[in-house]
C-alpha positions as CSV (number, residue, x, y, z in Angstrom):
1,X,-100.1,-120.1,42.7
2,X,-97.8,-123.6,42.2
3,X,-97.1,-124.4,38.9
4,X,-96.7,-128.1,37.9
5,X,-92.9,-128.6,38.1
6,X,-91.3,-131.7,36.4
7,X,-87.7,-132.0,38.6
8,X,-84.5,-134.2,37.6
9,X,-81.6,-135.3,39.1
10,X,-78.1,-134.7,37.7
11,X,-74.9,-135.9,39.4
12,X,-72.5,-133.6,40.3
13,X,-69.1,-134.7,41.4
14,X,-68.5,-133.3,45.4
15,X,-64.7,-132.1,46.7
16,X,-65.8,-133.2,50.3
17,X,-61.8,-133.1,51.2
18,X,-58.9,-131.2,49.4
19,X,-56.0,-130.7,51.7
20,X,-52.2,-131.6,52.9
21,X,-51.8,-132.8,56.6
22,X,-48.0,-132.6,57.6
23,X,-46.8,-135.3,60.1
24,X,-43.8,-134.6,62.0
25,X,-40.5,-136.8,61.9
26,X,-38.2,-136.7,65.7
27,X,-36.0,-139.7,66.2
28,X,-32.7,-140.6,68.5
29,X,-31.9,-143.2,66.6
30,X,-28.3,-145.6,67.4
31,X,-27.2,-148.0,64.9
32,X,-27.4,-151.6,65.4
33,X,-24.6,-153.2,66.4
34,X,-23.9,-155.4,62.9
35,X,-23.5,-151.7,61.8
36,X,-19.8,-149.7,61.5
37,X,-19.4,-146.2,62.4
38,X,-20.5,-143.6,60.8
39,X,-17.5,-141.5,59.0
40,X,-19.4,-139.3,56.6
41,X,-23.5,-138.8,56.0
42,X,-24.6,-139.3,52.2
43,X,-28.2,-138.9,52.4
44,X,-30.7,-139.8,55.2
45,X,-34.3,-140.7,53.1
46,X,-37.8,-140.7,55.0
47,X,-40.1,-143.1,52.5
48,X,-43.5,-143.1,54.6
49,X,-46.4,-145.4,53.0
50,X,-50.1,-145.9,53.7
51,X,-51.6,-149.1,55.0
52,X,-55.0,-148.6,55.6
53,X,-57.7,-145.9,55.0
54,X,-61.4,-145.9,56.2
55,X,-63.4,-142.8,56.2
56,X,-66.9,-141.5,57.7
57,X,-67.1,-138.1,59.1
58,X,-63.6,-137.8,58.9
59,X,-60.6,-139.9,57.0
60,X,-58.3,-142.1,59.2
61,X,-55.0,-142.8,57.9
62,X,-52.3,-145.4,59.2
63,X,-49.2,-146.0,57.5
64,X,-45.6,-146.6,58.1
65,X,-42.4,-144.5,57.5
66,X,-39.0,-146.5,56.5
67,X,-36.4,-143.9,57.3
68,X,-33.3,-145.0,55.5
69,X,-29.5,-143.7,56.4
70,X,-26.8,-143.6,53.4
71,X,-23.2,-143.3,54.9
72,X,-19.9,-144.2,54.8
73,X,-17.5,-146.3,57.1
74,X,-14.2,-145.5,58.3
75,X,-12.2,-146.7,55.2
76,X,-14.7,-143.7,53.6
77,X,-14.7,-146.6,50.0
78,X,-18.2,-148.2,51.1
79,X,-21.5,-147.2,50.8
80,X,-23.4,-148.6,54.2
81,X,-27.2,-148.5,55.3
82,X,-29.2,-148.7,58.1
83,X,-33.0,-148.6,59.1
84,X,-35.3,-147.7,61.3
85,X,-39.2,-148.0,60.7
86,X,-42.0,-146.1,62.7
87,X,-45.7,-146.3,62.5
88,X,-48.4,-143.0,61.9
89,X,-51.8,-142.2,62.1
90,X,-54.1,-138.8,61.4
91,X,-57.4,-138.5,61.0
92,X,-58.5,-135.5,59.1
93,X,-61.9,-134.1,59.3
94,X,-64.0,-133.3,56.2
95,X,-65.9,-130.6,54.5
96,X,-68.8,-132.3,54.2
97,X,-69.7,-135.9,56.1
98,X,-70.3,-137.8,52.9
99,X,-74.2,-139.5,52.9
100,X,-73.1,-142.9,51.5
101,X,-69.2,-142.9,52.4
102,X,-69.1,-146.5,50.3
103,X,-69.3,-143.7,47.4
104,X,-66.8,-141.7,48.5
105,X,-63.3,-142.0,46.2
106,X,-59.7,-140.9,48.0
107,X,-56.8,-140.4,46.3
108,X,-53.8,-140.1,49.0
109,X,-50.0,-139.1,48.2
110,X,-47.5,-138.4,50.2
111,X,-44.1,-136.2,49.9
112,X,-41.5,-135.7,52.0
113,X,-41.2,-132.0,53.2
114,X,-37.5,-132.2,55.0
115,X,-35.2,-134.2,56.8
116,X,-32.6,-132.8,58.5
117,X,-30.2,-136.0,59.9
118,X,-27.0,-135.6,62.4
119,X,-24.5,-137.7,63.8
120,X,-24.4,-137.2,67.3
121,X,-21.5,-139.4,68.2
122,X,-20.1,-142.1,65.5
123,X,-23.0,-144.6,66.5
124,X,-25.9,-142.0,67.5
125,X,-28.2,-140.3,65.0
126,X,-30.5,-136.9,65.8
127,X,-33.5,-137.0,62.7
128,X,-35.8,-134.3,62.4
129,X,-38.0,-133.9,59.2
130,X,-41.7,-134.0,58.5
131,X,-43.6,-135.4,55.5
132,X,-47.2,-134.6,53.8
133,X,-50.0,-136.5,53.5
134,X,-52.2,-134.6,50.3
135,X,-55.6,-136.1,50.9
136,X,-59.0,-135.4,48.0
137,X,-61.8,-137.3,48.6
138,X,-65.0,-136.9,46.3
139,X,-68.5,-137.9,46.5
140,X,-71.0,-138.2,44.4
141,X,-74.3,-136.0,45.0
142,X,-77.7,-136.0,43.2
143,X,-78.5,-132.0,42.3
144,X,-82.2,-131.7,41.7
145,X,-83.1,-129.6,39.2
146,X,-86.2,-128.6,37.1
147,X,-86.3,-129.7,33.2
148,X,-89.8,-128.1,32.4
149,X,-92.3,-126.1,33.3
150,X,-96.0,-127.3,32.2
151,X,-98.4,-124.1,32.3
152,X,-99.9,-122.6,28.9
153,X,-99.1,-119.1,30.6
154,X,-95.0,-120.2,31.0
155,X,-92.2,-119.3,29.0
156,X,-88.8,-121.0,29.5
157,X,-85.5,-121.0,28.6
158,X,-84.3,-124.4,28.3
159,X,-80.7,-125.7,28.3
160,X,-79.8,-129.3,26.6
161,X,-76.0,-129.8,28.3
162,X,-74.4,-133.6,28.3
163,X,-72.7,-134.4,31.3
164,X,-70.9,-137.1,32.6
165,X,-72.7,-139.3,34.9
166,X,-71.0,-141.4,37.3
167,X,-72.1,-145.0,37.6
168,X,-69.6,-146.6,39.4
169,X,-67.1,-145.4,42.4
170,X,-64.8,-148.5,43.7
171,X,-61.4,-148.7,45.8
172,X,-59.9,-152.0,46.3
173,X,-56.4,-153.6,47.7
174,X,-55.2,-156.2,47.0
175,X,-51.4,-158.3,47.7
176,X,-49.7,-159.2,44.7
177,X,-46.5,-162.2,46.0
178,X,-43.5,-162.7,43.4
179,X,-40.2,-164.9,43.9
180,X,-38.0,-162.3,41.8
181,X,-34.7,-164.0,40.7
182,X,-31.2,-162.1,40.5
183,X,-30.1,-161.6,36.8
184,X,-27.2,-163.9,36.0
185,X,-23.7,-162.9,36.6
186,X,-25.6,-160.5,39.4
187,X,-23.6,-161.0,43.2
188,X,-25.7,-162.3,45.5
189,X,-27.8,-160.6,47.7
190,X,-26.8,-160.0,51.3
191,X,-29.0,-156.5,52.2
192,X,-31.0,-154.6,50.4
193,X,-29.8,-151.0,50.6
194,X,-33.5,-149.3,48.7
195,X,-36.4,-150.6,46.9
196,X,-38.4,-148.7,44.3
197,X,-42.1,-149.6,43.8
198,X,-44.7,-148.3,41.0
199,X,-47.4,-149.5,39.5
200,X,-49.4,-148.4,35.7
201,X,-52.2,-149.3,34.5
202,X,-52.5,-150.9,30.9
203,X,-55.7,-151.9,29.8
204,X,-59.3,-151.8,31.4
205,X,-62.2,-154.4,30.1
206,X,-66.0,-154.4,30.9
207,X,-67.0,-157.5,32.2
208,X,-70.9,-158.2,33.2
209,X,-70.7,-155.0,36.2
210,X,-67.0,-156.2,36.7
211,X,-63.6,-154.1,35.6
212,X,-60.8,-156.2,34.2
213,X,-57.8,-154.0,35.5
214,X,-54.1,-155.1,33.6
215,X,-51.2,-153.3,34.5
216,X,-47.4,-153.9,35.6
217,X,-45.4,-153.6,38.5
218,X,-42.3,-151.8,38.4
219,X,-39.3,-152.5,41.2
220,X,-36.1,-151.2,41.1
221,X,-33.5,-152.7,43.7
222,X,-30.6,-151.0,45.2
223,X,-29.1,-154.2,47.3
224,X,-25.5,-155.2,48.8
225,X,-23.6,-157.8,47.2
226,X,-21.3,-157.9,49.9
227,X,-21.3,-156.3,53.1
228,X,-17.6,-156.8,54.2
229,X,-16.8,-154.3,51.0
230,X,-19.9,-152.3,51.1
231,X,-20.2,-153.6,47.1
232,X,-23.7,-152.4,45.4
233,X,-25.9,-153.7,42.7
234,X,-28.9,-152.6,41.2
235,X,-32.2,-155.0,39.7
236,X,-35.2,-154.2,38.2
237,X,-38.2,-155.9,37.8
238,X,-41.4,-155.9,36.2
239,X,-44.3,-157.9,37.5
240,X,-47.8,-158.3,35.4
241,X,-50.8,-157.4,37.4
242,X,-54.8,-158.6,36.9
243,X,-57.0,-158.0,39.2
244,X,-61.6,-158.0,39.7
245,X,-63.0,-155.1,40.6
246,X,-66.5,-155.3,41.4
247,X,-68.1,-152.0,39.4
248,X,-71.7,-152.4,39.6
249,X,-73.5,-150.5,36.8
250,X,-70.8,-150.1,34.3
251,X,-71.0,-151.9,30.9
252,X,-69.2,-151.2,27.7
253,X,-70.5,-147.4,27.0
254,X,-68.7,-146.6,30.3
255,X,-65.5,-144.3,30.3
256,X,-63.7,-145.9,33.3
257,X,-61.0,-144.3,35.0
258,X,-58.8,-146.8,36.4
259,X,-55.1,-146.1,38.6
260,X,-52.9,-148.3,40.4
261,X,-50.8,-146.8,43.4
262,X,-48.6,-149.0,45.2
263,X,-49.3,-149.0,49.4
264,X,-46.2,-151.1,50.4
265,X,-43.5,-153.3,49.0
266,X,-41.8,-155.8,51.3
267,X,-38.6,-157.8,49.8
268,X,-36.7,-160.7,51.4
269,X,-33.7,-162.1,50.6
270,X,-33.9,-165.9,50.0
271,X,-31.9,-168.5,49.2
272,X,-32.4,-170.8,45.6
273,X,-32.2,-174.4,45.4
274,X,-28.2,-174.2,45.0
275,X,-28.0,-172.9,48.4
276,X,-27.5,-168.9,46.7
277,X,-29.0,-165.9,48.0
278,X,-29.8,-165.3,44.8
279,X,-34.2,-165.0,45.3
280,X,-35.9,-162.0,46.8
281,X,-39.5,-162.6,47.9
282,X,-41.8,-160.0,47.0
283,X,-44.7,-158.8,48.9
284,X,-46.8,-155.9,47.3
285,X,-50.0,-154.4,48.5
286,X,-51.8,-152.6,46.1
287,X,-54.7,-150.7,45.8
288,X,-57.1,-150.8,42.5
289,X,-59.2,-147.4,41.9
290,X,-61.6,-147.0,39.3
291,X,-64.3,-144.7,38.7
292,X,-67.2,-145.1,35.3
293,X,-68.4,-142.1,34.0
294,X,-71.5,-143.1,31.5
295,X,-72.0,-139.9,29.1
296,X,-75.9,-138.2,28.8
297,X,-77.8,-135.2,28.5
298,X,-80.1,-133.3,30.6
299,X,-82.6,-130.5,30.1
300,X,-82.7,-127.6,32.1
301,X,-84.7,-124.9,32.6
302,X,-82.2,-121.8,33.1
303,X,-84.8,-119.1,32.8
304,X,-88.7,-118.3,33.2
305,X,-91.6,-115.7,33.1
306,X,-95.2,-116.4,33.0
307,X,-97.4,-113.9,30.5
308,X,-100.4,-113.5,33.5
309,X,-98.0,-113.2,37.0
310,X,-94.9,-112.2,38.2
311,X,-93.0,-114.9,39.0
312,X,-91.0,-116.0,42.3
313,X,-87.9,-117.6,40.9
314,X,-85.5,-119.2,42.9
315,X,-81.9,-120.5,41.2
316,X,-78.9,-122.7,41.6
317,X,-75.6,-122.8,40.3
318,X,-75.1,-126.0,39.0
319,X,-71.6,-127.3,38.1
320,X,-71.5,-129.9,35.4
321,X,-68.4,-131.9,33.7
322,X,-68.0,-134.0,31.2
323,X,-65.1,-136.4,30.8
324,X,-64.1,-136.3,27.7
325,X,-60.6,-138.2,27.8
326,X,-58.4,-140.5,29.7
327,X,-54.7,-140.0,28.0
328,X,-51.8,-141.9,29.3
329,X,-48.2,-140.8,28.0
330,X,-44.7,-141.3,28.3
331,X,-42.8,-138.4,28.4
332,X,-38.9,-138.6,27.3
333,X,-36.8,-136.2,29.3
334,X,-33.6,-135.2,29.6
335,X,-30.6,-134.0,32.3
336,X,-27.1,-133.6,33.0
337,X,-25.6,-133.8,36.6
338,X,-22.0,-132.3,36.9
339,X,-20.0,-134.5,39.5
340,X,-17.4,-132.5,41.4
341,X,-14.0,-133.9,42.7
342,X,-12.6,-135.5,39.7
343,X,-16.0,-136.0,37.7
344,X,-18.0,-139.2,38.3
345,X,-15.4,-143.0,37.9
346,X,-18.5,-145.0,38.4
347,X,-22.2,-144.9,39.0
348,X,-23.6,-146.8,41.4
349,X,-27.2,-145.7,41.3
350,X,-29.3,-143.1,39.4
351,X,-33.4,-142.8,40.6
352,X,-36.1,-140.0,41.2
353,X,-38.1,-139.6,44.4
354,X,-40.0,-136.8,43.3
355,X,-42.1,-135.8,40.2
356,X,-45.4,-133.7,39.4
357,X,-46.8,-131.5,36.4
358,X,-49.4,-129.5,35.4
359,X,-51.8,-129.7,32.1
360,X,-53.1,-126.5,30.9
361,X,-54.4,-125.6,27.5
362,X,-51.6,-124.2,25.2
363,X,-51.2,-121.0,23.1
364,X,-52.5,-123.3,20.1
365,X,-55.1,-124.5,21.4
366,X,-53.6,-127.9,22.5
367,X,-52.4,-129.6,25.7
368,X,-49.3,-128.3,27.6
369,X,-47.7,-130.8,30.2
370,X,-45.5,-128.9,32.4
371,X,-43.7,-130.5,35.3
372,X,-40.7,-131.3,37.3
373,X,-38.6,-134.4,39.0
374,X,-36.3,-135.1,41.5
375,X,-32.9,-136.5,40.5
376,X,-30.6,-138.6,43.3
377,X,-27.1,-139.6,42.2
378,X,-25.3,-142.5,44.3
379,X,-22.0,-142.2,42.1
380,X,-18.0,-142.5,42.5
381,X,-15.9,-139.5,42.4
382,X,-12.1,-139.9,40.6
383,X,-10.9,-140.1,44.3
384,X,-13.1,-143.0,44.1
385,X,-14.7,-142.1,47.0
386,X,-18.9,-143.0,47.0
387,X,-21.1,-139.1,46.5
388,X,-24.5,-138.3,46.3
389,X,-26.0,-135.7,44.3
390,X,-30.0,-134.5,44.1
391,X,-31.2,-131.9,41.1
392,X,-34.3,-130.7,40.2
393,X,-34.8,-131.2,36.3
394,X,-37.8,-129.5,34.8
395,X,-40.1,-131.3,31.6
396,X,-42.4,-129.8,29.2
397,X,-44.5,-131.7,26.8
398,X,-47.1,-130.9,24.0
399,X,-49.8,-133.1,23.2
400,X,-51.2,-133.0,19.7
401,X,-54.9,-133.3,20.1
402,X,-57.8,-131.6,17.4
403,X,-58.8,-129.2,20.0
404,X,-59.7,-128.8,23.6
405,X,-62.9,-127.2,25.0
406,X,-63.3,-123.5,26.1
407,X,-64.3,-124.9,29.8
408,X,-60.9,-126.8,30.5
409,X,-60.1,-128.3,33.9
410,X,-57.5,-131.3,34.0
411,X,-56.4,-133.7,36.5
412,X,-52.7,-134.9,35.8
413,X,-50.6,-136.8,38.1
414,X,-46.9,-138.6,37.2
415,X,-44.2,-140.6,38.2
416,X,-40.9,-141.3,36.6
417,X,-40.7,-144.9,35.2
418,X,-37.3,-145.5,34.4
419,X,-34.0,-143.8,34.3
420,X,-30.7,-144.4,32.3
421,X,-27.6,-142.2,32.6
422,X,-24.3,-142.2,30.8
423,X,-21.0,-140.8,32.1
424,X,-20.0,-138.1,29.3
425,X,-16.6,-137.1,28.2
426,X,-16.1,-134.0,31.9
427,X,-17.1,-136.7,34.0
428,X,-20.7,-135.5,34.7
429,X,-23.7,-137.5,34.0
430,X,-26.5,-137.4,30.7
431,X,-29.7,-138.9,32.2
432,X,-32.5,-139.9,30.2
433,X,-35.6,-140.2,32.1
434,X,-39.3,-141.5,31.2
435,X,-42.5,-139.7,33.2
436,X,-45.2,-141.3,33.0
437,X,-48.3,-139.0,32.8
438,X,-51.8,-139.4,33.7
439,X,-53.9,-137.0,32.5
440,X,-58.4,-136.8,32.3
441,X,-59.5,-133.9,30.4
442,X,-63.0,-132.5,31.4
443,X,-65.3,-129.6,30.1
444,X,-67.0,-127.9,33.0
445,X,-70.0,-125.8,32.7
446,X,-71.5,-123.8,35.4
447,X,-75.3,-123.3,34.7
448,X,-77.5,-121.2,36.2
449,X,-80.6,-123.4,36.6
450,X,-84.1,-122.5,38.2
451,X,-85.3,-124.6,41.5
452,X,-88.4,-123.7,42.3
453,X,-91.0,-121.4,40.8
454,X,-94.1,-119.9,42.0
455,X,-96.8,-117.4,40.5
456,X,-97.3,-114.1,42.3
457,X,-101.6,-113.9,41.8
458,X,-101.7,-110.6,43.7
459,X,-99.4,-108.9,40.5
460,X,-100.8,-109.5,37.4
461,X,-98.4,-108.6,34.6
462,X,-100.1,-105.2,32.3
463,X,-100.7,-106.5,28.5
464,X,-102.0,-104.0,25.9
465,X,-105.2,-106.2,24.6
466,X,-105.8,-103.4,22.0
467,X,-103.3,-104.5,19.4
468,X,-102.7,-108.2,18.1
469,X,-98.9,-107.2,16.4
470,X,-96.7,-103.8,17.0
471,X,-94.0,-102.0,16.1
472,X,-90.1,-102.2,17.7
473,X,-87.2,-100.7,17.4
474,X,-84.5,-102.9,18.8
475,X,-80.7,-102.0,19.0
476,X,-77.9,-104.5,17.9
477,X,-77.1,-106.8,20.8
478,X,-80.5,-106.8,22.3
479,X,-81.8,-110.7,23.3
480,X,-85.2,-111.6,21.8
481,X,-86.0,-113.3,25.0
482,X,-85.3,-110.0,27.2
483,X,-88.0,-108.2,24.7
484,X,-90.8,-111.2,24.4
485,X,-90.8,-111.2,28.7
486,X,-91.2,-107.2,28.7
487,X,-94.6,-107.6,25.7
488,X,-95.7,-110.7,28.0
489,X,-95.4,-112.8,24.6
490,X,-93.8,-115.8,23.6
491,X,-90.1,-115.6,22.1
492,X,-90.4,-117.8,19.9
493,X,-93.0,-116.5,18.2
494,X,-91.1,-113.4,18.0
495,X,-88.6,-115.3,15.8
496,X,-90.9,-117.0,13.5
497,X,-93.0,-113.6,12.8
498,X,-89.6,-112.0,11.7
499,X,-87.7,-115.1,10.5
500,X,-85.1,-115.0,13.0
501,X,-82.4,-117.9,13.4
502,X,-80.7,-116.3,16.5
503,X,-82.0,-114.3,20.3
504,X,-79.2,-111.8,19.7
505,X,-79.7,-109.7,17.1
506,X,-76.7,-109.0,15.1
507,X,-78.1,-105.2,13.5
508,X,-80.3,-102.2,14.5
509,X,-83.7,-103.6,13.0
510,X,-87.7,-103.6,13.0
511,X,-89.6,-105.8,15.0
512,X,-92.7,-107.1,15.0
513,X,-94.4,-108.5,18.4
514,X,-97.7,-110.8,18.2
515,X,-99.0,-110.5,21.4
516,X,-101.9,-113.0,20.7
């Protein structure tokens, strides 16, 4: 026997792709010929970037790693730099091949593993290293489920759960072009030795099944102000960003998620209208993600018997979340960096290539950020000869918040924004850093929900017909609904006979069953 079955449809939010693909690094690399010889390696830096990402069954990456050399010349007084770029590709195959990939959402990152750089002969360079591309893509999927049950012989359990429904899922890139201008008194520019690119978002507005996305550029330039010394100077720069993105079915009830991530910064150096190379010509490609989550409720039915049949039941798990909050912060942080030989006579550049965290909920019920970041030191020793230092500088951070749900999962991501340093009175360095922390809060719930449901007519279910009401005994702890299904009764009718608020019985007490 089939029952009539009214069926729903919940989204559920898909991990189609979690996982790190490591691309090796192995160059022979000679230094052009405008370059001096190599006396001493500071630091050889592997910055790879992605240019393009399509996906399908699988997702296809291409990018570009810039790896950068730090050394000094002969007179061991001058920072020099050299270049060599190389393009990449993977394609990584997925879990699942998504069924609309235009809904498909990737987030990409990638972190240097190792390099290991050495100088062959004075002009010749061996470089072996390898970086990670982290990959998570996620689709959306419609779960069908049943919300009700319409038979007079039916009892069911029904769940009322709100859930976060995704209406939107949009990736778009975009080219933002600057002239950035040298700050006055500043050299001018003859190289540029290391560029820094980030990008945050600000504010988010709805407009008519389009997102408003407001945000700023940040760019930090490590350039040469004369390569005859090897003299170095440092910029930064902050550009406004606005861009469209199309989000079809979002309005102003929406939660939107929205990130920036920067996919390539190009500068050249250019020359101003005094004849100075004193203009640096900007090229950024950017990409624009946003996802809107619109918040409702859906009725399940998590459990059913029938007072006639045994029933067939057949159950899911279904996973459901609710986004509950999109919290941006800035995280103050601090450091100290010892500088050997003499303690540190200059700085010439302080930066972070490196950062991540973790949110969990804290002893108090509120959010603990726990992370770490990368710290590289381009400073002068009191020999004044040019060093480099990295450490590894740990953060922890406590946000005040009401309280957090039992069913916690967070997604957190960071970068540092800025850095400022002082030399203290040993020589050594007291840095002051700023993360910038990302963080979405969701409540998951994992429900057991019924799928399909048929009646066994070849097992009737026994019924005493004799008595309208009887007697029971029930121990503490003992579910209403697990005693109406054994009498073939209704469990709510259990509870209104004995004026019952809750199924679990709290006490040892008398019950009575109606079994009409």
């Amino acid at each position: 026997m089939e029952y009539r079955v009214m069926k729903g449809e919940i989204p559920v939010c898909e991990t189609i792709l979690d996982t790190s693909a490591e691309q090796p690094i192995d160059l022979d690399f000679s230094l052009p010929d405008y370059c001096p010889d190599i006396q001493k390696i500071l630091k050889c830096q592997i910055y790879p970037t992605i240019t393009e990402q399509t996906i399908s069954d699988r997702l296809d990456v291409e990018g570009e790693v810039l790896v950068k050399l730090l050394y000094l010349d002969s007179g061991k007084k001058a920072v020099r730099c050299c270049e060599y770029a190389s393009p990449f590709s993977t394609s990584i195959a997925l879990k699942k091949a998504p069924e609309n990939p235009s809904s498909v959402v990737t987030y990409l990152n990638t972190k240097v593993d190792y390099v290991n750089c050495r100088a062959v002969s004075p002009r010749k360079l061996d470089i072996h290293g390898a970086f990670s591309i982290q990959a998570r893509a996620v689709s959306t999927v419609m779960q069908s489920i049943v919300s009700s049950i319409e038979e007079e012989d039916i009892q069911q359990k029904v769940s009322k759960v709100t859930l976060s429904r995704v209406s939107s899922m949009t990736q778009q890139s975009f080219t933002v072009n600057e002239v950035l201008e040298l700050g006055q008194g500043k050299p001018e520019a003859e190289a540029i030795v290391r560029t820094d690119a980030s990008a945050l978002v600000e504010d988010v507005k709805v407009v008519a099944d389009k997102l408003i996305v407001k945000g700023e550029a940040l760019i930090k330039v490590l350039y040469m102000g004369s390569i005859e010394n090897g003299t170095l100077e440092t910029m930064e720069f902050s550009i406004p960003v606005s861009q469209i993105v199309d989000a079809p079915g979002t309005d102003e009830g929406c939660l939107c998620d929205a990130r920036l991530s920067v996919m390539g910064c190009s500068l050249q150096i250019r020359t101003d209208s005094d004849g100075a190379d004193t203009l640096l010509s900007c090229e950024m490609k950017l990409m624009a993600t946003a996802v809107s989550y619109r918040e409702e409720e859906a009725q399940i039915v998590t459990d059913a018997y029938s007072t006639k049949y045994e029933l067939n039941l057949e159950y899911q798990t279904a996973n459901l979340e609710q986004l509950l909050e999109v919290i941006s912060d800035n995280v103050p942080c601090k450091s100290t960096v010892e500088i050997k030989e003499g303690g540190a006579s200059g700085v010439i550049d302080v930066w972070s290539d490196f950062a991540s965290c973790t949110a969990v909920k804290g002893e108090n019920g509120q959010l603990s950020l726990k992370g770490k970041f990368n710290l590289c030191v381009l400073a002068v020793n009191g020999e004044g000869e040019p060093v480099y230092l990295e450490k590894m500088a740990d953060f922890e951070f406590t946000k005040e918040r009401a309280s957090l749900p039992e069913n916690l999962r967070c997604e957190t991501g960071c970068f540092v924004s800025s850095v400022t340093y002082r030399i203290n009175g040993s020589g050594g360095l007291e840095i002051r850093a700023e993360v910038r922390v990302r963080t979405l809060i969701y409540q998951s719930v994992a429900c057991k929900a019924v799928c399909g449901v048929s009646a066994d007519e070849s097992r009737p279910r026994q019924k005493d017909e004799a008595a309208s009401l009887i007697l029971y005994y029930a121990e503490k702890n003992e579910n209403v609904w697990d005693i109406a299904r054994n009498y073939c009764t209704g469990a709510q009718a259990i509870l209104a006979e004995n004026d019952l608020d809750e199924e679990i019985l709290s006490e040892r007490r008398m019950l009575f069953i109606p079994l009409s």
